[in-house]
C-alpha positions in Angstrom: -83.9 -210.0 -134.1 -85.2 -212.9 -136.5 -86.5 -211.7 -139.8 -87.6 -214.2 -142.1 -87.1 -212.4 -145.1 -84.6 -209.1 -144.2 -85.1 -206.1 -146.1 -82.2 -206.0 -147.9 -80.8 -202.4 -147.8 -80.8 -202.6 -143.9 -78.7 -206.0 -144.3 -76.5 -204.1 -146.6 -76.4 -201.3 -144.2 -75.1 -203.6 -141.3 -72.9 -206.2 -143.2 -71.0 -203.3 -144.6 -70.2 -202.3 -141.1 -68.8 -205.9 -140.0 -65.0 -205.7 -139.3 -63.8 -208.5 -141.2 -66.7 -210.6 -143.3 -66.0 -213.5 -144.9 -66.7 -213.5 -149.4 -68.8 -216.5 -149.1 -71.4 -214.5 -146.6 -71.7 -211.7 -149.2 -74.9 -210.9 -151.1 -72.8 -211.6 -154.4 -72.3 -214.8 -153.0 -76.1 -215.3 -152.5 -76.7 -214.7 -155.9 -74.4 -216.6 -157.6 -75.8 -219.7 -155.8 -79.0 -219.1 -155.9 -78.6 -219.2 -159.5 -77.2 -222.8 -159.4 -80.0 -224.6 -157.4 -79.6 -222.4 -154.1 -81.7 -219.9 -152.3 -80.2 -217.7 -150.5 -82.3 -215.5 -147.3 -80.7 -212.6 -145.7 -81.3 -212.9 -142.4 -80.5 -211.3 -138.9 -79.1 -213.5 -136.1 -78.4 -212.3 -132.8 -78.1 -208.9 -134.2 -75.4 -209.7 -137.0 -76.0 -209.8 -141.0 -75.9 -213.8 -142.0 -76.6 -215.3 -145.3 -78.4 -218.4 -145.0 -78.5 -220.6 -148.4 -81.3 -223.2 -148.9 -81.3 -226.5 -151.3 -84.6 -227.7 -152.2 -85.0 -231.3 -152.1 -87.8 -233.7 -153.2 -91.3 -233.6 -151.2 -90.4 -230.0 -149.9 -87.6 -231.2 -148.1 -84.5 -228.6 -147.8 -81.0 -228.9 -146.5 -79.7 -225.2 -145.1 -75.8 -224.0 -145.5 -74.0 -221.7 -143.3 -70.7 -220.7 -144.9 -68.0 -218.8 -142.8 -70.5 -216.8 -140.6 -68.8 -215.5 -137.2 -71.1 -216.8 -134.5 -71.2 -218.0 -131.3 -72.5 -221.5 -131.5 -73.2 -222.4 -128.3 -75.5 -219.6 -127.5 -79.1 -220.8 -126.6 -80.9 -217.8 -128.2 -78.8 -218.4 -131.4 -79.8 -222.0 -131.5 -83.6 -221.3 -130.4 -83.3 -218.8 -133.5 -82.1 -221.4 -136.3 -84.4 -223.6 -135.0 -87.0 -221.3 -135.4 -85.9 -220.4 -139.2 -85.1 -224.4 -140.3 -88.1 -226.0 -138.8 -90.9 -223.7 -140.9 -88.9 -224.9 -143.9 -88.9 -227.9 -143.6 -85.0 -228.3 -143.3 -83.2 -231.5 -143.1 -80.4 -230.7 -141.4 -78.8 -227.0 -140.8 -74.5 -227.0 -141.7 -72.8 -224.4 -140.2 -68.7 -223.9 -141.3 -67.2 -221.0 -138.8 -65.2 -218.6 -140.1 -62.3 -219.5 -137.6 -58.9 -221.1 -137.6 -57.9 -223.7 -135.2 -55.3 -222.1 -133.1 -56.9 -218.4 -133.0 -58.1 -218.5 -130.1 -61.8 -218.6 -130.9 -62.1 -222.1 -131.4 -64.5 -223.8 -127.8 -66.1 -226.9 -126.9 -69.5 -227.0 -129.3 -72.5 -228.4 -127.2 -74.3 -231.9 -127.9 -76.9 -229.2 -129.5 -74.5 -229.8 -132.6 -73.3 -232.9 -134.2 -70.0 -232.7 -135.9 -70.4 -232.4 -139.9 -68.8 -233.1 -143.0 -66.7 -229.8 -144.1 -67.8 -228.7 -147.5 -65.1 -226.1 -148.0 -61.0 -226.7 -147.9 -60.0 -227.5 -143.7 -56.9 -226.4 -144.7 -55.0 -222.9 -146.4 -52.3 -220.9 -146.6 -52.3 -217.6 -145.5 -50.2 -215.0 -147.3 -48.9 -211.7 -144.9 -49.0 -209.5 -147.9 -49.7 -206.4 -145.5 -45.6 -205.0 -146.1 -43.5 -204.4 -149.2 -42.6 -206.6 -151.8 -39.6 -207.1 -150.9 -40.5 -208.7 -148.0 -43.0 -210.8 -149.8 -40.3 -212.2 -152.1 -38.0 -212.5 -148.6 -40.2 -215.0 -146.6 -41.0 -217.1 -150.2 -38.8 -220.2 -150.6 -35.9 -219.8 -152.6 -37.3 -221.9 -155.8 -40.4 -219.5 -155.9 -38.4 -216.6 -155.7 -36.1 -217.7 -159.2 -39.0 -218.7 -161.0 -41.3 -215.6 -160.2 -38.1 -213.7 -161.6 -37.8 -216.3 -165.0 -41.0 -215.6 -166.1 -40.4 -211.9 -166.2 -36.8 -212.6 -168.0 -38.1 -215.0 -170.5 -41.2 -212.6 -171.3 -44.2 -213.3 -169.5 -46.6 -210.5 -168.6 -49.7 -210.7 -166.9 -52.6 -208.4 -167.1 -56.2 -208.2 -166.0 -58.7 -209.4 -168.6 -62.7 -210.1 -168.3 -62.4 -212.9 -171.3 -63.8 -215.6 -169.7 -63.9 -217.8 -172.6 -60.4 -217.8 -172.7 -59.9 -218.1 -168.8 -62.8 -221.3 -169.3 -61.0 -222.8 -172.1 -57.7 -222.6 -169.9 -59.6 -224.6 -167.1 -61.3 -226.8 -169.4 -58.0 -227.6 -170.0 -56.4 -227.9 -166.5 -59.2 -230.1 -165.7 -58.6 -233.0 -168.3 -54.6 -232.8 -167.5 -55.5 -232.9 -163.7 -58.3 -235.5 -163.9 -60.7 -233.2 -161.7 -63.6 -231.5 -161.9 -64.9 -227.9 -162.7 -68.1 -225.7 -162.6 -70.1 -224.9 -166.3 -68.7 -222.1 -168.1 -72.1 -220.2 -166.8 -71.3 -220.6 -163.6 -67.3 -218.4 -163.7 -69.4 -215.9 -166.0 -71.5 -214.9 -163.3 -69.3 -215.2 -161.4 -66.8 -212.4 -162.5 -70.0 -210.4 -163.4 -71.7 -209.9 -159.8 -68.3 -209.7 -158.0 -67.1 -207.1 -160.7 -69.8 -204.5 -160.4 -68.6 -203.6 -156.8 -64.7 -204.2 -157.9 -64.1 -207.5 -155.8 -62.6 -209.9 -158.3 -60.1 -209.8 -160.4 -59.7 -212.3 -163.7 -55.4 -212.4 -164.4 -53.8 -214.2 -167.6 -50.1 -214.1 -168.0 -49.4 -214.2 -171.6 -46.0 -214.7 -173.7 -45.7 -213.2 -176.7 -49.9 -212.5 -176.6 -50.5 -216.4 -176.9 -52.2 -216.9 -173.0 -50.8 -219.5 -170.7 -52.4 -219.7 -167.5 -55.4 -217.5 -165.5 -56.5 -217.6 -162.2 -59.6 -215.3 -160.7 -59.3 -213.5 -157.2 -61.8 -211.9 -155.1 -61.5 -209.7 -152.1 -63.5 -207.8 -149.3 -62.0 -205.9 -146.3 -58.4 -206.8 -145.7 -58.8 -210.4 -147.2 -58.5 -212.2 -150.4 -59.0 -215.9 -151.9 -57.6 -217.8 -154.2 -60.4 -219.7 -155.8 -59.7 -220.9 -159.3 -57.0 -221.0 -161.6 -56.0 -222.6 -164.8 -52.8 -223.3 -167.2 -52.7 -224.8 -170.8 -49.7 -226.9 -172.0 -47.9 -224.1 -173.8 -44.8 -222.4 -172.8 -45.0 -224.3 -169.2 -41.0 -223.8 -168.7 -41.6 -220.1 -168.8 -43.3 -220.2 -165.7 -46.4 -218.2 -166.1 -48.2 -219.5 -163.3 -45.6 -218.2 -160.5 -45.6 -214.7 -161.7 -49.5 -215.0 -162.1 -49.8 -215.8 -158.1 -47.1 -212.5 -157.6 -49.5 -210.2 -159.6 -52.7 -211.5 -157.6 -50.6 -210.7 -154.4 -50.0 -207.0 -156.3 -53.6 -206.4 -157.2 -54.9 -207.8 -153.8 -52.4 -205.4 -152.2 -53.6 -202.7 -154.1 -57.2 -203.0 -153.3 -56.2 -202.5 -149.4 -55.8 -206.7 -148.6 -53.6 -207.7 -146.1 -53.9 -211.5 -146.4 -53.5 -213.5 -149.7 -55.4 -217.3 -148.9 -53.9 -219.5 -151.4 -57.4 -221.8 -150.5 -57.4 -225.5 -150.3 -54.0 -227.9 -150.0 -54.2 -231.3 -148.2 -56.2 -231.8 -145.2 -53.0 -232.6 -143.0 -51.1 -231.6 -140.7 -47.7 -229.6 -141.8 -44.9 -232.3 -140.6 -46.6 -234.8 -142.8 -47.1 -232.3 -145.6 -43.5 -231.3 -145.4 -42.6 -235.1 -145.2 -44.5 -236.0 -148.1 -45.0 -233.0 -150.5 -42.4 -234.5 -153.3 -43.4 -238.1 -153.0 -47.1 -237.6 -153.6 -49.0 -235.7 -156.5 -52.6 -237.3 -155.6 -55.4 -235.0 -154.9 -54.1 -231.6 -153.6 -50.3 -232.9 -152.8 -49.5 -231.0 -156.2 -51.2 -228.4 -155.7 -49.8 -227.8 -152.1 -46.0 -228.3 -153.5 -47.0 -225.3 -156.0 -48.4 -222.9 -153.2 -46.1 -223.9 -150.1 -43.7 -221.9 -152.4 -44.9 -218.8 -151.5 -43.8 -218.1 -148.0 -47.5 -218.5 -146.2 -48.5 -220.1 -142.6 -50.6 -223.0 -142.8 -53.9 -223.2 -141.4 -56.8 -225.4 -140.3 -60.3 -223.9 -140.2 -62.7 -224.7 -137.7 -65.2 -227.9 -137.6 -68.0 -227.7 -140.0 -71.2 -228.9 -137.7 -74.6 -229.8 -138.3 -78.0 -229.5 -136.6 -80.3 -232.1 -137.2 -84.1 -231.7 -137.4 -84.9 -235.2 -139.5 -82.6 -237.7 -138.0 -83.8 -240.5 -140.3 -83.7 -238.5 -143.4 -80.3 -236.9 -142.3 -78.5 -240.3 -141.9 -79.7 -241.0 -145.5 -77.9 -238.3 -147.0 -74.5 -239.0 -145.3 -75.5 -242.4 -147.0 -75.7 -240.8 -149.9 -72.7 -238.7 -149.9 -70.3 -241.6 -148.8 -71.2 -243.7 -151.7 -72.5 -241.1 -154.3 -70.7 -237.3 -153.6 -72.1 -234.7 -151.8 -75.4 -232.8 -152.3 -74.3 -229.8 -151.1 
């Protein structure tokens, strides 16, 4: 069934029913882009819930976004059905990123139907087993982890959930000038926290010492999964190590809320010989960040090809132009 516009309490209806849905395909999701230049439609395709986002472009031109939907891409009916959707709207090009891993099994040749896009979200994870005790949490982390999850407990760090997001923003404001990368507004974390709070799927955590705060980091959940997203640390009190213990209590509340796997989200696009190989010599782009969250006793993983269907060819060629030499639209 293809409905243009879904009535939303049936889309509710079904997507609450979906074994194991991705955050990004939530109607929270929707709304949170939609108020930074999106749209998002609710739609049904072949039978299943998917949210569909849509960036205007000039002259009425659009570009659609697929993120993490579970769908069987080389179905006829489900391409005859996008098609359907993307060519009343004028759409670009339609990008799809599967919610699959590499090696788990679901991964299949993709027909010529699809061209092979550029990934928007992180290739690569970690994925944290957080389904048995603590114990064996702490067990399977590396043995550095382990000691400084511990310090920051002795030397007086606490953590505890907060919903100050100027604090969390001035945290990242920070991170980002230290790092040399960017972040989203202020705006855009505010609503953030607010749409995913109302149905208690986020958390916002700042370890503290001595009530001065030191780092933050913001987790959301649905089902049995949770991500990592964003996190942030100031220059104070770093040998106290406030960000290790802050990771351990997102583990704790994500455990609490029924989550079996913590996804640190986003370390180097590479493959985990070279990351092991290289982790201490390089600090460029994510290597830091990977030599942080490698710590905590996860498996690495690759997510599937991002791929895109093409209904301007001239105009889509442009815009991978545009994003080699200027960033990406999306």
């Amino acid at each position: 069934m293809i409905m243009s516009s879904a009535d939303l309490n049936t889309w509710r209806e079904k997507f609450s029913q979906l074994a194991d849905p991705h955050i990004l395909q939530t109607e929270e999701w929707g709304y949170l882009k939609s108020a930074f230049g999106w749209k998002a439609d609710w739609i049904f395709i072949q039978n299943q819930p998917v949210q569909i986002l849509f960036r205007l472009l000039p002259l009425g031109f659009k570009i659609a976004y697929l993120p993490k939907p579970r769908l069987n891409l080389n179905d006829p009916g489900l391409i005859k059905e996008f098609d359907k959707i993307c060519r009343g709207q004028k759409v670009i090009f339609l990008k799809i990123e599967p919610d699959h891993f590499e090696d788990d099994g679901s991964e299949t040749a993709i027909s010529d139907k699809w061209k092979v896009g550029r990934a928007i979200q992180p290739r690569r994870t970690i994925l944290v087993d957080i389904s048995g005790s603590e114990d064996q949490w702490l067990e399977r982390m590396k043995q550095k982890t382990r000691y400084n999850i511990k310090l920051a407990v002795k030397k007086g760090v606490s953590v505890v959930e907060s919903d100050d997001l100027d604090q969390f923003y001035a945290m990242i404001e920070e991170t980002a000038e230290r790092e040399k990368f960017g972040v989203h507004t202020k705006a855009y974390y505010q609503k953030a926290y607010q749409l995913f709070a109302k149905k208690d799927q986020v958390a916002l955590l700042i370890a503290s010492y001595e009530g001065i705060p030191l780092a933050g980091l913001m987790i959301f959940r649905i089902g049995k999964r949770a991500w990592y997203f964003y996190g942030a640390s100031n220059n104070l009190e770093r040998n106290r190590m406030p960000t290790y213990l802050l990771q351990f209590e997102a583990m704790r509340w994500a455990k609490s809320k029924g989550c079996e796997i913590y996804d640190l989200w986003g370390i180097p696009d590479e493959d985990e010989s070279t990351l092991e190989r290289d982790f201490e010599s390089r600090s460029d782009g994510l290597w830091g960040v990977y030599r942080f969250k490698r710590g905590f006793g996860g498996m690495v993983q690759r997510s599937s090809q991002a791929y895109d269907r093409v209904y301007n060819p001239i105009l889509y060629e442009l815009i991978r132009f545009i994003q080699k030499t200027r960033g990406d639209l999306l």
